[in-house]
C-alpha positions in Angstrom: -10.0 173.7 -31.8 -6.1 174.4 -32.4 -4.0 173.6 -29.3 -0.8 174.6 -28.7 1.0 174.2 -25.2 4.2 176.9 -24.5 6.7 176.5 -22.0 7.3 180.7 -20.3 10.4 181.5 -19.6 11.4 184.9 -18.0 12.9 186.1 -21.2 10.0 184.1 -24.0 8.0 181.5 -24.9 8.9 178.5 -25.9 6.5 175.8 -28.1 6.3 172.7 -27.0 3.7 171.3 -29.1 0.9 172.1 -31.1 -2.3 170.2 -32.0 -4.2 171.7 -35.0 -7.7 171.0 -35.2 -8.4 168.9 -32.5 -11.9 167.5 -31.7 -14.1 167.3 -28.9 -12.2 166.2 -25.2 -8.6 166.8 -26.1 -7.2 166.4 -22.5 -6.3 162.9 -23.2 -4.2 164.1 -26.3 -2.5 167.2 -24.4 -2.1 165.4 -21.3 1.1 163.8 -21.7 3.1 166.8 -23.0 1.9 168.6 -20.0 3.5 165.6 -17.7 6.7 166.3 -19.9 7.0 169.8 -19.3 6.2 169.4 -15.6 9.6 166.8 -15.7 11.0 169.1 -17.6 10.1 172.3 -15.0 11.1 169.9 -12.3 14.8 169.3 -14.1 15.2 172.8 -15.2 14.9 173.9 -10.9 17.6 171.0 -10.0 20.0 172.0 -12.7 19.6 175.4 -11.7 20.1 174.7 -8.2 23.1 172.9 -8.8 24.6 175.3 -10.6 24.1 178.1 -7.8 25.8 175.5 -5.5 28.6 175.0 -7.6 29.1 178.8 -8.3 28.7 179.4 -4.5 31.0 176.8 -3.3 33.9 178.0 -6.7 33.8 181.2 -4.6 34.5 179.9 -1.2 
């Protein structure tokens, strides 16, 4: 089974990995890039939130 786990953004996909012709239980193979891209999610919301801040408080 080919795997491939994408990241959606509002404006596209992006790849994050891809596992070509993997056998059987794969979870423990895929896992660990979805624990990455849940960091990465989780990063993505602070910067994002700081950045509002910073914007917000520039037009004070």
């Amino acid at each position: 089974m080919n795997v491939i786990a994408r990241l959606g953004l509002a404006s596209t996909d992006v790849p994050l990995a891809t596992w070509p012709d993997l056998p059987g239980d794969w979870t423990r193979v895929v896992h660990p890039t979805l624990l990455e891209t849940i960091g990465l999610h989780a990063a993505l919301s602070v910067a994002t939130k700081a950045l509002h801040l910073a914007n917000h408080l520039a037009d004070v």
